[in-house]
NURO-50099 format. One record per residue (C-alpha): residue number from 0; x, y, z; residue in three letters. Coordinates in Angstrom, 1 decimal, padded with zeros to 4 digits. Example, Ala and Ser with C-alpha at 12.3 -4.5 7.8 and 13.67 -1.06 7.14 Angstrom:
% residues 2
<atom resi="0" c1="012.3" c2="-004.5" c3="007.8" resn="ala"/>
<atom resi="1" c1="013.7" c2="-001.1" c3="007.1" resn="ser"/>
***
This chain:
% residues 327
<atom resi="0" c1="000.0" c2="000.0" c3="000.0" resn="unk"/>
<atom resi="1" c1="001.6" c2="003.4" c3="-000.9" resn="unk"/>
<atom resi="2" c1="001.3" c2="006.0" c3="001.9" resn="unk"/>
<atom resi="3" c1="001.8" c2="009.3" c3="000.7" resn="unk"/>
<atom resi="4" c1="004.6" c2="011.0" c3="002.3" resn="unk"/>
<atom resi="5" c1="003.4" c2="014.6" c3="002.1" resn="unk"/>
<atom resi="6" c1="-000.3" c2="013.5" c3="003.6" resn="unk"/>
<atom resi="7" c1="-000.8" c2="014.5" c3="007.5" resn="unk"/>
<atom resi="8" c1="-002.5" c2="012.1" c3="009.0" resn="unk"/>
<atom resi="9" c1="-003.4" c2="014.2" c3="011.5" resn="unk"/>
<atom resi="10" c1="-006.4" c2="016.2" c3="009.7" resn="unk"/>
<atom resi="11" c1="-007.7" c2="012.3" c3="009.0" resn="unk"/>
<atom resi="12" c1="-009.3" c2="012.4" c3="011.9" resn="unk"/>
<atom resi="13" c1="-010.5" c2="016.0" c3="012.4" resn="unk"/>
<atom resi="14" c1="-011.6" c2="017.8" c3="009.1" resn="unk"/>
<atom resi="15" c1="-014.8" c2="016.4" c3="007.0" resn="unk"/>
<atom resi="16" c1="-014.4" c2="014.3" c3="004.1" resn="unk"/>
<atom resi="17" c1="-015.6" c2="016.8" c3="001.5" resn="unk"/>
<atom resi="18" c1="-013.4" c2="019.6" c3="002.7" resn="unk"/>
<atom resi="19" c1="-010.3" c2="016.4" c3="003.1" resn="unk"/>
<atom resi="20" c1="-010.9" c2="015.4" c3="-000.3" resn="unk"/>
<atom resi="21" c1="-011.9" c2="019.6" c3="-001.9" resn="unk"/>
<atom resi="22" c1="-008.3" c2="020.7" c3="-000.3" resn="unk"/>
<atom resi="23" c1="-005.0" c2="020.4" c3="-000.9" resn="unk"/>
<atom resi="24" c1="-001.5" c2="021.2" c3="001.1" resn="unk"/>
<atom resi="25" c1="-003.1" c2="021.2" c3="004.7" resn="unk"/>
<atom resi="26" c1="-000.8" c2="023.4" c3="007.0" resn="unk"/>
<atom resi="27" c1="-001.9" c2="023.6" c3="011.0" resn="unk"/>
<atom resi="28" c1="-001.6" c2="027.5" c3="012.2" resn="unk"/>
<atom resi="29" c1="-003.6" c2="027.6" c3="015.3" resn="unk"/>
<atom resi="30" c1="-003.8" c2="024.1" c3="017.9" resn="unk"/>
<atom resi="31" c1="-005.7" c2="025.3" c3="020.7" resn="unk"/>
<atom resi="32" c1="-007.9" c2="022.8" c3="023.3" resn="unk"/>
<atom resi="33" c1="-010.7" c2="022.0" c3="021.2" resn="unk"/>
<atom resi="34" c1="-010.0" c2="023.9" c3="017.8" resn="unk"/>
<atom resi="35" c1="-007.6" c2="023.9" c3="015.4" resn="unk"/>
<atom resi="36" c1="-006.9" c2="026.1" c3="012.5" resn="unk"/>
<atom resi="37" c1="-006.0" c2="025.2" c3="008.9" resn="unk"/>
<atom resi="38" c1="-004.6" c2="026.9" c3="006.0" resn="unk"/>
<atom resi="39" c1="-005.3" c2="024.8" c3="003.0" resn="unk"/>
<atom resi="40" c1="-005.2" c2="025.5" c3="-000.6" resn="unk"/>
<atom resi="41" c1="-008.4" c2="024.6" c3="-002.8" resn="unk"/>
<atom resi="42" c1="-008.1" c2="021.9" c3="-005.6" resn="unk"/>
<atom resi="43" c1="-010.1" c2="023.6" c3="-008.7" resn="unk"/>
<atom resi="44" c1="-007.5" c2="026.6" c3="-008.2" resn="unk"/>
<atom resi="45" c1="-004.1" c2="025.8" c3="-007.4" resn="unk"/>
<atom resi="46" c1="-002.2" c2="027.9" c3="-010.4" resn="unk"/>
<atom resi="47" c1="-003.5" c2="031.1" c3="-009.0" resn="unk"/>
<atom resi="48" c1="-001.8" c2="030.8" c3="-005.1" resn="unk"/>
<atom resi="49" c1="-005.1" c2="031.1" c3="-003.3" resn="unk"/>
<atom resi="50" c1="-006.1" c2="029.8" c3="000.3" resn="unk"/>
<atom resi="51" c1="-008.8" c2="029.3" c3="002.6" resn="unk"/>
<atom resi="52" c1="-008.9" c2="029.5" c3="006.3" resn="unk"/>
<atom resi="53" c1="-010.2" c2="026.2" c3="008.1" resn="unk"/>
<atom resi="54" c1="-011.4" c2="026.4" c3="011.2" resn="unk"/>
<atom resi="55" c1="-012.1" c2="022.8" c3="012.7" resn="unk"/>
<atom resi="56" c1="-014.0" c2="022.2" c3="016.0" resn="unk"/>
<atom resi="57" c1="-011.7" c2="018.7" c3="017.7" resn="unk"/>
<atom resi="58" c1="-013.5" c2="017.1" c3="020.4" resn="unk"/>
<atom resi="59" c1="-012.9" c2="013.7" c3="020.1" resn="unk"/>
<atom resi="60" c1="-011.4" c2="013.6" c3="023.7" resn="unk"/>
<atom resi="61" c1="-014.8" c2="015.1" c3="024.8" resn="unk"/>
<atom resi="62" c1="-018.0" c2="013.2" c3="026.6" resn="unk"/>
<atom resi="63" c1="-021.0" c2="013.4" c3="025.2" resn="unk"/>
<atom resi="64" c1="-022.0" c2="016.5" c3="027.3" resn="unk"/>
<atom resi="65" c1="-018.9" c2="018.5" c3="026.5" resn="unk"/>
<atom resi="66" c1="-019.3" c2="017.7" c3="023.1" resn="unk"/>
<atom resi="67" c1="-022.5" c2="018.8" c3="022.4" resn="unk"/>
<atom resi="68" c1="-021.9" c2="022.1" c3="024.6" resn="unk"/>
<atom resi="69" c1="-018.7" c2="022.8" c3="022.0" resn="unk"/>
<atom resi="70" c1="-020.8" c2="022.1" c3="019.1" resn="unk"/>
<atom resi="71" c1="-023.0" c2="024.8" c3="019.8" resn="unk"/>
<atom resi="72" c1="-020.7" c2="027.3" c3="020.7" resn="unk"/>
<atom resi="73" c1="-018.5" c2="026.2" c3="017.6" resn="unk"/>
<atom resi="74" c1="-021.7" c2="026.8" c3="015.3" resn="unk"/>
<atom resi="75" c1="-022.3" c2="030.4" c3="017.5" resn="unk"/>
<atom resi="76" c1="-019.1" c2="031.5" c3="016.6" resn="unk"/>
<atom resi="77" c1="-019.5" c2="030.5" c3="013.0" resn="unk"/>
<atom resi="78" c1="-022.7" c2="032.0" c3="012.6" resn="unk"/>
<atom resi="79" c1="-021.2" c2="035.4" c3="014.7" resn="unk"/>
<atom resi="80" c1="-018.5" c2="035.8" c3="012.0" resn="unk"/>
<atom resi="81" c1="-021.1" c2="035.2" c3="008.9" resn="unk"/>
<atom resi="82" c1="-023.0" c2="038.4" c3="010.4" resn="unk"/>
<atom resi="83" c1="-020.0" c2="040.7" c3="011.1" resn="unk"/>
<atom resi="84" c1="-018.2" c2="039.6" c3="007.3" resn="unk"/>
<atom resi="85" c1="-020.9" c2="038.4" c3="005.3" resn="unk"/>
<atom resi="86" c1="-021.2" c2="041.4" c3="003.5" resn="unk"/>
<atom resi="87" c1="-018.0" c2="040.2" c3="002.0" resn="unk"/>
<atom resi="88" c1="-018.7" c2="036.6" c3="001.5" resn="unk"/>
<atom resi="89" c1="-015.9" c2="036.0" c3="003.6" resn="unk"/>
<atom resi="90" c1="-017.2" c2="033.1" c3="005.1" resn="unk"/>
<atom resi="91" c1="-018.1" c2="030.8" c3="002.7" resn="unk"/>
<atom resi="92" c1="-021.2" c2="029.2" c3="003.7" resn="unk"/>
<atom resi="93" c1="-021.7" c2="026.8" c3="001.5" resn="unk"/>
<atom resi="94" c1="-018.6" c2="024.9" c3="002.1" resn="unk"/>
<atom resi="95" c1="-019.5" c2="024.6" c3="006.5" resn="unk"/>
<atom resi="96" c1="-019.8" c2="021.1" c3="006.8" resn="unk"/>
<atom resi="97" c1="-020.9" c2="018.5" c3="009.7" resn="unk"/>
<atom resi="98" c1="-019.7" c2="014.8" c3="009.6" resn="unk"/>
<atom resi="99" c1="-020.2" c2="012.7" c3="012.1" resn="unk"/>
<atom resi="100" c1="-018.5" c2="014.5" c3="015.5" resn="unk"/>
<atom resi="101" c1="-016.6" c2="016.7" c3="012.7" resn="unk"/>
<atom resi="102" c1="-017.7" c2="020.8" c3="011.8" resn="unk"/>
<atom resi="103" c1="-015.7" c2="023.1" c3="010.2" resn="unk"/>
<atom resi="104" c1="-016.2" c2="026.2" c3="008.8" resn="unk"/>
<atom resi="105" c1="-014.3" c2="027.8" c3="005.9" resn="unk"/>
<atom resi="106" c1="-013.0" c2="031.6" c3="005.1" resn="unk"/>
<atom resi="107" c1="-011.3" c2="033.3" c3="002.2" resn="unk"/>
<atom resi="108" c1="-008.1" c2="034.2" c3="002.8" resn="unk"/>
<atom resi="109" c1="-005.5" c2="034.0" c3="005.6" resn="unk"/>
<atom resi="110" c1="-007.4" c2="034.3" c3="009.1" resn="unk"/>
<atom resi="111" c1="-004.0" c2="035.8" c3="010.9" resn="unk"/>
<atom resi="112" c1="-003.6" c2="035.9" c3="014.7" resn="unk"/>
<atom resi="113" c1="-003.0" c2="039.4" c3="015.9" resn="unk"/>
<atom resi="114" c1="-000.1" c2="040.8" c3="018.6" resn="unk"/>
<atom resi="115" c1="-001.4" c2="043.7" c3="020.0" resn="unk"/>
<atom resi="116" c1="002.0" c2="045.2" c3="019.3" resn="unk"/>
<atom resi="117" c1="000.9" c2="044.7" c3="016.1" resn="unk"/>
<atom resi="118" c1="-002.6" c2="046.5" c3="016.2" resn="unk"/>
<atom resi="119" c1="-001.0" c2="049.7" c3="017.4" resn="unk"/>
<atom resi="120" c1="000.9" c2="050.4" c3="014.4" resn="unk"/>
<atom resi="121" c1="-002.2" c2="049.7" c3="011.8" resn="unk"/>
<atom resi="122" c1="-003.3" c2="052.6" c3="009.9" resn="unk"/>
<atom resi="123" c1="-007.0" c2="051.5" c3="010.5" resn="unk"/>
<atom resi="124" c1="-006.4" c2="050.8" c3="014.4" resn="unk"/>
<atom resi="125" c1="-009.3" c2="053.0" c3="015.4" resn="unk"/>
<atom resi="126" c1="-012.0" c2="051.5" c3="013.4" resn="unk"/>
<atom resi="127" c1="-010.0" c2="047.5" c3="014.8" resn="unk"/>
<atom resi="128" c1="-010.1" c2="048.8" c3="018.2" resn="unk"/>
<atom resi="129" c1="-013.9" c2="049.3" c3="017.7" resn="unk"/>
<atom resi="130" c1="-015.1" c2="046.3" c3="016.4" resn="unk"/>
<atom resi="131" c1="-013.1" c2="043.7" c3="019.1" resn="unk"/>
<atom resi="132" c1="-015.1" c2="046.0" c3="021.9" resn="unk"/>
<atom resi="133" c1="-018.1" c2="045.5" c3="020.2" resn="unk"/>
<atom resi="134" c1="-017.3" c2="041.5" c3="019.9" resn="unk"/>
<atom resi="135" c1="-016.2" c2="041.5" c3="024.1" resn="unk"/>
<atom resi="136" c1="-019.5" c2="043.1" c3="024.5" resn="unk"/>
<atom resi="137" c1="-021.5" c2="041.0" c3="023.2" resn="unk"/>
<atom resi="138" c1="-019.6" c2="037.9" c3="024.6" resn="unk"/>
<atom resi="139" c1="-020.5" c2="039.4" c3="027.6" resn="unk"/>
<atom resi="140" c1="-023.7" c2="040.3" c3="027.2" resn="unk"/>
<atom resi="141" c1="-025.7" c2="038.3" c3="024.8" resn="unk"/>
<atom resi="142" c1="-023.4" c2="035.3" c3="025.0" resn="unk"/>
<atom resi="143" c1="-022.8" c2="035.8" c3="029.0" resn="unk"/>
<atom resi="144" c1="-019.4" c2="034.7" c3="028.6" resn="unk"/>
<atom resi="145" c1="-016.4" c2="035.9" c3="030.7" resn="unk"/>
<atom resi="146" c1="-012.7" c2="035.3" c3="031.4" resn="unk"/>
<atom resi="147" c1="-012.3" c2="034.1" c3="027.7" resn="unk"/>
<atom resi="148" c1="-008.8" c2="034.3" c3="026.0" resn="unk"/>
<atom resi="149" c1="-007.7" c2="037.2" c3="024.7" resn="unk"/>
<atom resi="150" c1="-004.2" c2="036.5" c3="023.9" resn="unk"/>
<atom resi="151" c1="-002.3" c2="037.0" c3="020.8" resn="unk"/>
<atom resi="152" c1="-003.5" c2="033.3" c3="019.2" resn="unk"/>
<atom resi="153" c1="-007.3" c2="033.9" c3="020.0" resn="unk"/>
<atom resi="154" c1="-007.3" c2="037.8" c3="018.2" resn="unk"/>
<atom resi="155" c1="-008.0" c2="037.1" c3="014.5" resn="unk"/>
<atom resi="156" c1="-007.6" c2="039.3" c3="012.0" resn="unk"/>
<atom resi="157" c1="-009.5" c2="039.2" c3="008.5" resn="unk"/>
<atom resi="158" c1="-008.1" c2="040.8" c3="005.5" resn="unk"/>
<atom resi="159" c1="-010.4" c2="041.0" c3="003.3" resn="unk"/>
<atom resi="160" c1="-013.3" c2="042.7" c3="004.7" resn="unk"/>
<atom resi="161" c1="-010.5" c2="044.2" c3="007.2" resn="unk"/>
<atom resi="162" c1="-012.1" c2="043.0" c3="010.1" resn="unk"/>
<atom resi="163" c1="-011.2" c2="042.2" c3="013.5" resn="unk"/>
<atom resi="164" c1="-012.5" c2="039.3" c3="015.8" resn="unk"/>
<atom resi="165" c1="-011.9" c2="037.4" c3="019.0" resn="unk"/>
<atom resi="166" c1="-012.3" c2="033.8" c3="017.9" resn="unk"/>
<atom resi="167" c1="-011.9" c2="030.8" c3="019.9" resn="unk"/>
<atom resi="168" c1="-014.7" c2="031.3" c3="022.5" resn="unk"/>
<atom resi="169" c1="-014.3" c2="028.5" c3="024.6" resn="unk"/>
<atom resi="170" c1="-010.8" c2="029.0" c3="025.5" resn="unk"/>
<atom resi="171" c1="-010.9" c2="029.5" c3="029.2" resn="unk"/>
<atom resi="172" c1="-014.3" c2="030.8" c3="028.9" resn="unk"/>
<atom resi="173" c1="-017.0" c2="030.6" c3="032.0" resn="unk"/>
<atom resi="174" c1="-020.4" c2="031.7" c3="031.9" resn="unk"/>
<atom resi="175" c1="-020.6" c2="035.3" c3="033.1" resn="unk"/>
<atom resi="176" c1="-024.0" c2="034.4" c3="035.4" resn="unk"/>
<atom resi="177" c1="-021.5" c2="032.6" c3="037.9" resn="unk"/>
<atom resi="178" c1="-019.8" c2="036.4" c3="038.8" resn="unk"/>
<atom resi="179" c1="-021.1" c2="040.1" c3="039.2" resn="unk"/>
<atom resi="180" c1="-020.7" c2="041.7" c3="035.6" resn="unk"/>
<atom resi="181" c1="-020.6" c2="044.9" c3="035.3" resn="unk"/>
<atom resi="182" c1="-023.4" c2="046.7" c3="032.9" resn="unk"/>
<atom resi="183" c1="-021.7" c2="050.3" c3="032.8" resn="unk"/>
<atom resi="184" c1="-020.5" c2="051.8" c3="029.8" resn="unk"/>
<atom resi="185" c1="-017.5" c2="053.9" c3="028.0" resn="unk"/>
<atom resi="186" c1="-019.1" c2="057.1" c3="026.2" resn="unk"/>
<atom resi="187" c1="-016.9" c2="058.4" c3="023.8" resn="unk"/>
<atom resi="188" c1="-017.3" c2="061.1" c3="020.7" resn="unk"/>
<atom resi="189" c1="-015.2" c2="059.8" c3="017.8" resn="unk"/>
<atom resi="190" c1="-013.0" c2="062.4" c3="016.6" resn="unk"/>
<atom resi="191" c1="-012.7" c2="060.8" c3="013.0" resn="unk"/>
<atom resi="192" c1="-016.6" c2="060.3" c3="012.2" resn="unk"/>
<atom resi="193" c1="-018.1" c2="062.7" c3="014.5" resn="unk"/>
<atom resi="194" c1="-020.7" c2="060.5" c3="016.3" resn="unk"/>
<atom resi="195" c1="-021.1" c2="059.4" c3="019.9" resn="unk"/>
<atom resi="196" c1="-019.5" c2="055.5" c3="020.8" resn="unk"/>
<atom resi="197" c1="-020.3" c2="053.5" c3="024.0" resn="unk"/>
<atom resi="198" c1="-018.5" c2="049.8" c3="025.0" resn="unk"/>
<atom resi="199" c1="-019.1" c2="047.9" c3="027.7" resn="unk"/>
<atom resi="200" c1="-016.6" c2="048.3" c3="030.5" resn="unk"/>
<atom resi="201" c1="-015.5" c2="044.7" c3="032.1" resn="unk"/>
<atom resi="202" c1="-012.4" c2="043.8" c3="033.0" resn="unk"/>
<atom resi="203" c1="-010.9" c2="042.2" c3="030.0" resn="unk"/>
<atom resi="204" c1="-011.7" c2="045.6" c3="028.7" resn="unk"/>
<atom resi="205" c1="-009.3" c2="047.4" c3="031.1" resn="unk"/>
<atom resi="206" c1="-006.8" c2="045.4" c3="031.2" resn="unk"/>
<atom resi="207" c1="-006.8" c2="044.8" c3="027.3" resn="unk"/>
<atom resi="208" c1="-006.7" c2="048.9" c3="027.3" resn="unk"/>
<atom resi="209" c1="-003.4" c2="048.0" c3="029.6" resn="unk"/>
<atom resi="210" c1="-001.7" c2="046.0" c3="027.3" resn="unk"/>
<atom resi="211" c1="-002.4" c2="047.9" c3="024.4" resn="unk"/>
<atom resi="212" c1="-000.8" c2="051.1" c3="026.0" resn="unk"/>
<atom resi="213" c1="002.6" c2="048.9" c3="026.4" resn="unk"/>
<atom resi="214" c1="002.1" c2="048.1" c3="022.2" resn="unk"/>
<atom resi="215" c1="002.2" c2="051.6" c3="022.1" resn="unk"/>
<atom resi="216" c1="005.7" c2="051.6" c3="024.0" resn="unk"/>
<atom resi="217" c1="004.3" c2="052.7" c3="027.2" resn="unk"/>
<atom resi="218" c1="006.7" c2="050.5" c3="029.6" resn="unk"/>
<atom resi="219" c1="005.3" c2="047.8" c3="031.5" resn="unk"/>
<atom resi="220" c1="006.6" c2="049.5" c3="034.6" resn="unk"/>
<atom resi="221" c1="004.6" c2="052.4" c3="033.6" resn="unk"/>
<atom resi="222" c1="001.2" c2="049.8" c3="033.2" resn="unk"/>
<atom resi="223" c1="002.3" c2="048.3" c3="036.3" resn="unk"/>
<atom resi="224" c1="002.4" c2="051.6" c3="038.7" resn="unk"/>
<atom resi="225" c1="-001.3" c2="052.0" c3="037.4" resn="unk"/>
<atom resi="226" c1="-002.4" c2="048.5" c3="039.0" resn="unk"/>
<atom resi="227" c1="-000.3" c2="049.8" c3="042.3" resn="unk"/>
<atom resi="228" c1="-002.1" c2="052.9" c3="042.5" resn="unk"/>
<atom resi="229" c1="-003.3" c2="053.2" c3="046.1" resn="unk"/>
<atom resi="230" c1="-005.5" c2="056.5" c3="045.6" resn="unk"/>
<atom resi="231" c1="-007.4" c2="057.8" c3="043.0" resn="unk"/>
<atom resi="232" c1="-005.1" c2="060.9" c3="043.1" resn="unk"/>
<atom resi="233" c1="-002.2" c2="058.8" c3="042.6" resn="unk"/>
<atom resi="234" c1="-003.8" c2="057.0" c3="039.9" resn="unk"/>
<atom resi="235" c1="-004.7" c2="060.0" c3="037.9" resn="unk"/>
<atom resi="236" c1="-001.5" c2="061.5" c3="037.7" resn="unk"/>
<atom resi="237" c1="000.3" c2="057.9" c3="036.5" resn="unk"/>
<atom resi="238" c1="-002.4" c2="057.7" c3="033.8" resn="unk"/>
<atom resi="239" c1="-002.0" c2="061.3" c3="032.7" resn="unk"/>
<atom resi="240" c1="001.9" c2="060.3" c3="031.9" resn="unk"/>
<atom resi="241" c1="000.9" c2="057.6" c3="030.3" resn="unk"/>
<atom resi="242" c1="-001.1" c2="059.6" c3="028.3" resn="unk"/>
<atom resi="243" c1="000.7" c2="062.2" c3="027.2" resn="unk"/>
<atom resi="244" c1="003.2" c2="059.4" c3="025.9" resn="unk"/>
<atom resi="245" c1="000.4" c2="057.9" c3="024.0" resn="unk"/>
<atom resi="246" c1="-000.2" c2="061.5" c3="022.7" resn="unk"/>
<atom resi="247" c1="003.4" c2="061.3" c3="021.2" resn="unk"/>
<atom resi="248" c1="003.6" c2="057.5" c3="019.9" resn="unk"/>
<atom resi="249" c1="-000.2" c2="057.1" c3="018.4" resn="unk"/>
<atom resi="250" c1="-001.5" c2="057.8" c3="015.2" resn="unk"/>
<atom resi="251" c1="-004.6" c2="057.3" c3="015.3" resn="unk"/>
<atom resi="252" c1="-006.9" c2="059.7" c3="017.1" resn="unk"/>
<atom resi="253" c1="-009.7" c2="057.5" c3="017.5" resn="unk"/>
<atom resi="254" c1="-007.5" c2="054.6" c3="018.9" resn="unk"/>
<atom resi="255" c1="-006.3" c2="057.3" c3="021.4" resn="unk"/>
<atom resi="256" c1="-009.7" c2="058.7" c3="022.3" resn="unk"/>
<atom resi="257" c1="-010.9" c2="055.3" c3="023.3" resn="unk"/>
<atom resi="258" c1="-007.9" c2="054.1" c3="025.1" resn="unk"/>
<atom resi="259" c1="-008.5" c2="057.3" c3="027.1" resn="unk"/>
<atom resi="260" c1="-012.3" c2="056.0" c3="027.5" resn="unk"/>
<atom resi="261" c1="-010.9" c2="053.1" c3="029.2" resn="unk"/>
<atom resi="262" c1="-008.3" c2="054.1" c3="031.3" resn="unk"/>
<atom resi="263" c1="-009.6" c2="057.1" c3="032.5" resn="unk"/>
<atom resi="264" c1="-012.2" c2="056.0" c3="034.7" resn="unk"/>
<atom resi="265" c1="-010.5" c2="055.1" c3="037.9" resn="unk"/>
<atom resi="266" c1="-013.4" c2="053.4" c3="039.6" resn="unk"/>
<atom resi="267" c1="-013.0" c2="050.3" c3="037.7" resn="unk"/>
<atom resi="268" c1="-009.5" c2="049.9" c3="038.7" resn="unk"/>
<atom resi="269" c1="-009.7" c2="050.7" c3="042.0" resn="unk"/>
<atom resi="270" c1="-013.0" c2="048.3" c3="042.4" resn="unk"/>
<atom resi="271" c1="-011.1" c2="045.6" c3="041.2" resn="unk"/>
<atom resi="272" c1="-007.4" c2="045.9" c3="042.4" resn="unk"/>
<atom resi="273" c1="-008.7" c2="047.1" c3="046.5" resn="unk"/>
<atom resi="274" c1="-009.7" c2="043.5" c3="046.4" resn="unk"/>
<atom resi="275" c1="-006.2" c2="042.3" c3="045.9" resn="unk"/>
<atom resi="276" c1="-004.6" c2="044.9" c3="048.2" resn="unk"/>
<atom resi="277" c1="-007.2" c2="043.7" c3="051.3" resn="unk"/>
<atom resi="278" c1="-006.2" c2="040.5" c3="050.6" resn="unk"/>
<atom resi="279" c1="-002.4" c2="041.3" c3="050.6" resn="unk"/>
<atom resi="280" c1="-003.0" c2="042.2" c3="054.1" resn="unk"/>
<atom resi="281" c1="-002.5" c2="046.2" c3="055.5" resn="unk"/>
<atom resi="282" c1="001.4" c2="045.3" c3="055.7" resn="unk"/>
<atom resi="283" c1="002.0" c2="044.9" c3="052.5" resn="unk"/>
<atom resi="284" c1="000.0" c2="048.0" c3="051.6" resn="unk"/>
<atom resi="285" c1="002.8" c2="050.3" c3="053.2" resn="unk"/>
<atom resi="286" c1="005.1" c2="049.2" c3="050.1" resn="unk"/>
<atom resi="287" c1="006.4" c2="052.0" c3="048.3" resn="unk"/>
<atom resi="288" c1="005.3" c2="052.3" c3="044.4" resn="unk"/>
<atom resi="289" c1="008.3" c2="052.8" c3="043.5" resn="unk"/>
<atom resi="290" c1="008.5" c2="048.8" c3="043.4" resn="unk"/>
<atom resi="291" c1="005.3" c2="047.7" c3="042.5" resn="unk"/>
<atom resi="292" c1="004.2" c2="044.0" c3="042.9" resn="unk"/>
<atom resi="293" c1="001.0" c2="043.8" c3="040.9" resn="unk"/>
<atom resi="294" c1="001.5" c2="043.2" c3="037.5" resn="unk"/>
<atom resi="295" c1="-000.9" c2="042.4" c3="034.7" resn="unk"/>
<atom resi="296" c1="-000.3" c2="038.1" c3="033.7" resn="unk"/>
<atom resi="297" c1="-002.3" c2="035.9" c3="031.4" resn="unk"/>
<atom resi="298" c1="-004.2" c2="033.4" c3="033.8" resn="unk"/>
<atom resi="299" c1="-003.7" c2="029.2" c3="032.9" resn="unk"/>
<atom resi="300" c1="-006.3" c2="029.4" c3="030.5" resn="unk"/>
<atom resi="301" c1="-005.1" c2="032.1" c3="028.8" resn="unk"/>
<atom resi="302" c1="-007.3" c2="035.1" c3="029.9" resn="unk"/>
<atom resi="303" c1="-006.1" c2="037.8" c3="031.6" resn="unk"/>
<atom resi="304" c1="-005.2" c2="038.2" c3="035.5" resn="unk"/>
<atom resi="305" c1="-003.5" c2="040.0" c3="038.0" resn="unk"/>
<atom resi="306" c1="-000.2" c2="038.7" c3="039.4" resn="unk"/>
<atom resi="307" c1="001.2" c2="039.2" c3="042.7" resn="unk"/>
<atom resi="308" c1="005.3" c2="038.8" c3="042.8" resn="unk"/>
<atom resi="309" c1="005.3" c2="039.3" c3="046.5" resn="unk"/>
<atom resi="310" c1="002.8" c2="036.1" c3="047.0" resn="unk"/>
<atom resi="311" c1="003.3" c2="034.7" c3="043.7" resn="unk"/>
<atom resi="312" c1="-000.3" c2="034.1" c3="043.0" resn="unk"/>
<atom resi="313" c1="-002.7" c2="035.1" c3="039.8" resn="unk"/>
<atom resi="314" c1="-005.8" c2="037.1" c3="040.6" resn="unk"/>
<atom resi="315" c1="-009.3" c2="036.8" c3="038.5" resn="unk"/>
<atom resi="316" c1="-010.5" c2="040.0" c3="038.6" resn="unk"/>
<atom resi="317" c1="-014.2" c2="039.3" c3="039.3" resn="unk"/>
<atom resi="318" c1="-016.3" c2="039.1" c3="041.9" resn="unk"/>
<atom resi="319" c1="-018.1" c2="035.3" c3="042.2" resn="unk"/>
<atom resi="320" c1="-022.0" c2="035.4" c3="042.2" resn="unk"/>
<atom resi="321" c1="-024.1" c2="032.9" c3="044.3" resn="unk"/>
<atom resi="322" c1="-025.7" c2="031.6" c3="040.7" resn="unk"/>
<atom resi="323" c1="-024.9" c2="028.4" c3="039.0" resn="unk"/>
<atom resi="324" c1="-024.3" c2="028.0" c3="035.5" resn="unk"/>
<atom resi="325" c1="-023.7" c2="025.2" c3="033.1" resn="unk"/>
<atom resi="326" c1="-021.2" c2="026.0" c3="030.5" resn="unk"/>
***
């Protein structure tokens, strides 16, 4: 029997038949816990260089129970991205295909992760910036998801319509009914079309405003005197540095107004970070800022925390709720 040498064996067992047998030179870009990410190049065009994006939903390590709880919010996600870039064609329906405990949905082009680093020095930041508060919203919201990834590998970007999307929803995910979400809002006038903007603030929202001020070369000793704060006074005057080297490094007025949006409201920080301190104990409080000990870390799964050098432990930064939900 003649095994074909070039063949990964691998995508035997996770991609659907049609899209196995319609694809050609299979190349794994994204291998996360239950999703992996193919670039693949289509058979009935291979002179002309094109490639599609397939995204494959893997649980064959799942139970029945997990499985089925993947499969929806695999075909959520799908159906998510075919109403943000379906003006585009984009997606491309018609090729979504189920087989047996096997999805996958296919997209035009090269679905690229996205460093933050990276965002800050696109022309179109502003407008990029925009649509991934939109999506965190309505994960949080309509989806009432929280703590989901937001690192580099789970912040997609898309080309074509120029579009910008966290992908990968289940990656460290729980449902947002099992803490105390917050429901208050950003406003913000846009200073390139004129009109009035709200997001939700939460706090992957802040401390994604965080990290995007260090892609902007703010230091992260600079991010990290803002987590060590003790007073709002104290607060205000690190952020308004911070700012005024945003001022000097960013582009984009839009990107800058919103960053702005985000930081400036001291309540959410203090809310959040007090916890920490209180449970630091009142010694630790008496520390000088000059060496601060709170720094901003991804958590195990991949979504953002808080970490504490002087105990050595990551913080959530949300409060739990009495409810019970099934995720």
């Amino acid at each position: 029997m003649y095994i074909n040498p070039n063949w990964d064996w691998v995508i035997d067992g996770v991609v659907p038949s049609k899209l196995r047998s319609s694809h050609t030179k299979f190349k794994c870009v994204l291998r996360a816990n239950h999703l992996k990410i193919y670039e693949a190049t289509p058979k009935i065009s291979p002179k002309d260089k094109r490639v599609n994006s397939i995204r494959v939903l893997d649980a064959r390590k799942c139970d029945v129970g997990a499985t089925n709880a993947l499969k929806t919010t695999f075909t959520q996600e799908t159906l998510y991205q075919c109403l943000k870039l379906g003006e585009t064609k984009a997606i491309q329906i018609q090729k979504f295909e189920i087989r047996d405990d096997k999805i996958a949905s296919v997209s035009k082009g090269v679905q690229s992760q996205l460093k933050l680093n990276e965002l800050a020095q696109m022309e179109n930041s502003g407008e990029l910036l925009k649509e991934l508060l939109e999506n965190i919203g309505y994960l949080n919201v309509k989806m009432r998801l929280c703590k989901f990834s937001l690192e580099q590998k789970n912040i997609h970007y898309f080309p074509e319509p120029k579009k910008l999307l966290v992908c990968n929803w289940k990656e460290g995910a729980s449902c947002a009914d099992q803490i105390n979400l917050r429901t208050e809002y950003a406003v913000f006038n846009d200073p390139m079309t004129k009109m009035e903007s709200k997001f939700l603030l939460t706090p992957e929202v802040y401390l994604l405003g965080l990290k995007l001020l260090e892609g902007f070369g703010i230091s992260a000793e600079d991010t990290n005197k803002l987590l060590n704060a003790s007073s709002r006074e104290q607060y205000q005057i690190y952020i308004q540095e911070s700012f005024v080297k945003l001022d000097n490094s960013c582009r984009n007025e839009t990107t800058k107004t919103i960053l702005k949006a985000i930081l400036s409201e001291n309540h959410l920080a203090k809310d959040k970070f007090e916890k920490v301190r209180r449970r630091r104990g009142s010694q630790d409080l008496q520390q000088p800022i000059d060496n601060p000990s709170l720094s901003i870390a991804w958590s195990s799964q991949g979504s953002f925390g808080i970490y504490d050098m002087v105990t050595g432990e990551t913080y959530e930064p949300y409060q739990r709720s009495s409810k019970n939900c099934n995720i």
